[in-house]
N, C-alpha and C positions, 0 to 999 in steps of 0.2 A: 319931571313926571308929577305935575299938579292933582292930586287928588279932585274928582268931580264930589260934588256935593249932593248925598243920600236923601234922592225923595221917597217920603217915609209913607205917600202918598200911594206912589205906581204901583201898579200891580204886579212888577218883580220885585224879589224880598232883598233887602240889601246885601245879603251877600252876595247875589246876582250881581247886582250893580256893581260892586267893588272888583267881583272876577271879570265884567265884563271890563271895566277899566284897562284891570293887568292884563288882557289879552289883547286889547288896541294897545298897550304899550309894546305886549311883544311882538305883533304884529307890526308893528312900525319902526319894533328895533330900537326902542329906548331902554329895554330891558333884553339883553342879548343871552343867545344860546350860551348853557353850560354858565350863567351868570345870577347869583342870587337874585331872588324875588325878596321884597320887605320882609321883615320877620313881622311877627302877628301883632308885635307890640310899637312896631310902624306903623304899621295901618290899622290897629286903635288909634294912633294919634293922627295920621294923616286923616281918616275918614271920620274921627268921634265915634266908633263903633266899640260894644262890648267885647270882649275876647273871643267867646264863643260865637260870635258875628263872625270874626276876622278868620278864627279859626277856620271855620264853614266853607267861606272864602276859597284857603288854600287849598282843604279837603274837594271840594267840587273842581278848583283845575287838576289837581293832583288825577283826579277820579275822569276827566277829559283828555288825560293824555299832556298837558300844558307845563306839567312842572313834574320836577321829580323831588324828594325827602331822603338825605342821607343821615343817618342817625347820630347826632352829635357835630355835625356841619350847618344845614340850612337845607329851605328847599333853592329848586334850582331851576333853569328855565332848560326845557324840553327840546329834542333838535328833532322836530317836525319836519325838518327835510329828508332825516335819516330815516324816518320812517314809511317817509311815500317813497323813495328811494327802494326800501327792502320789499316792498306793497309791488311796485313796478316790478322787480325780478321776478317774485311769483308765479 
């Protein structure tokens, strides 16, 4: 899972960029359901990014549905089938 290199340039902010990363991982399955996502002080160093960058990061998938935060664990990758899944029954 090679970190992409933060243009500082685009006009999405790097946290964007780093989340969009983790989602082509999860999405391809290099970071699987119910499987830690990097802690924040990974992806400072994978990406050279400040805390509060990396921070922002998890907070915006967290906030998309993409990961989940157990308190004293890690976050965690989100099982997106389970929920189109429950969406279908409806």
């Amino acid at each position: 899972m090679p970190a992409s290199v933060i243009d500082y340039q685009a006009p999405e902010p790097p946290y964007r960029q780093i989340a969009a990363d983790l989602i082509r991982d999860i999405q391809s399955g290099a970071l699987a359901v119910n499987r830690p996502v990097p802690s924040e002080a990974a992806l400072m160093q994978m990406y050279g990014v400040a805390r509060n960058t990396a921070r922002h990061a998890v907070s915006f998938l967290r906030d998309q549905g993409w990961v989940y935060t157990l308190p004293q664990r890690g976050t965690f990758v989100t099982d997106r089938s389970a929920e189109g899944d429950r969406q279908a029954a409806e």
